[in-house]
TISETI-816390 format. One record per residue (C-alpha): residue number from 1; residue in three letters; x, z, y. Coordinates in steps of 0.1 Angstrom, whole numbers, plus 5000, padded with zeros to 4 digits. Last residue first. Layout:
  domi  pamar    px    pz    py
   NUM    ALA     X     Z     Y
...
END
This chain:
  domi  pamar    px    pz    py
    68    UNK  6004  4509  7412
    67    UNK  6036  4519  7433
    66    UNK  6048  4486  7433
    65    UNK  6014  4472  7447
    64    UNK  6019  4491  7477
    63    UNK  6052  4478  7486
    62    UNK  6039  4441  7478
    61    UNK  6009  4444  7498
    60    UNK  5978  4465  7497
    59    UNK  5954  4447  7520
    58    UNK  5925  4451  7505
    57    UNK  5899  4429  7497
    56    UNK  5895  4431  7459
    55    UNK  5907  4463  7444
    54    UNK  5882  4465  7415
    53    UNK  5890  4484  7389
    52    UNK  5878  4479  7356
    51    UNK  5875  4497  7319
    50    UNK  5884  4536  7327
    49    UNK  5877  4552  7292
    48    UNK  5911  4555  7278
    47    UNK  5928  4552  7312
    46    UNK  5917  4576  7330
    45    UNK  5940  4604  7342
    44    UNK  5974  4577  7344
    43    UNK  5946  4550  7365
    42    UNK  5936  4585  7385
    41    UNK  5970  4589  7392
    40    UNK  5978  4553  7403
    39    UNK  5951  4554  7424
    38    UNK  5964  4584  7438
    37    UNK  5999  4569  7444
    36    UNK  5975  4543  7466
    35    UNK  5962  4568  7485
    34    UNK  5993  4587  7495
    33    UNK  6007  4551  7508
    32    UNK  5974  4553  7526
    31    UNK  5947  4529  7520
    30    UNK  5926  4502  7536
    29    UNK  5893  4489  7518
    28    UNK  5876  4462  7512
    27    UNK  5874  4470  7475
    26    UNK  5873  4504  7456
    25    UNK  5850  4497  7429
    24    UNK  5859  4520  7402
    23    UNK  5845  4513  7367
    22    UNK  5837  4535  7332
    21    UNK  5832  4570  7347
    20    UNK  5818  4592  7316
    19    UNK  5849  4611  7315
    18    UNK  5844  4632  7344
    17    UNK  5861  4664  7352
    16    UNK  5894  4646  7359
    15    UNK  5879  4616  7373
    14    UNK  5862  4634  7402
    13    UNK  5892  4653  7409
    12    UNK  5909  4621  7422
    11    UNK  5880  4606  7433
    10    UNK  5883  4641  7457
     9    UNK  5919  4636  7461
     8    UNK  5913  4601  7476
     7    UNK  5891  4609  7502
     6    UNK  5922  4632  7517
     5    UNK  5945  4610  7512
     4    UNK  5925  4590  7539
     3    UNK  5903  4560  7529
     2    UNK  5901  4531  7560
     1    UNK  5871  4511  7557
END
């Protein structure tokens, strides 16, 4: 599945009113350079009480993973 920036924003807002979210599964998946900095924001966001995420699947590549 392809994920727009679009899709991403709304996780993106999800996490900041939600605290209770504990793992994000977001494998087999394609994403936008503009997706992947929004992973990175939600991981910044999240991070005391986000436990896993899943990113199996994807083709990210090198570029992408630098940004994460």
């Amino acid at each position: 599945m392809f994920i727009r920036c679009i899709e991403m924003k709304k996780l993106l807002d999800l996490f900041m009113v939600n605290t209770s979210i504990e793992e994000l599964n977001l494998s087999n998946n394609t994403f936008e350079y503009g997706g992947i900095e929004i992973i990175s924001d939600i991981i910044k966001i999240a991070y005391l009480h986000l436990r896993c995420i899943i990113l199996s699947w994807n083709e990210i590549g090198y570029e992408k993973m630098n940004i994460l």
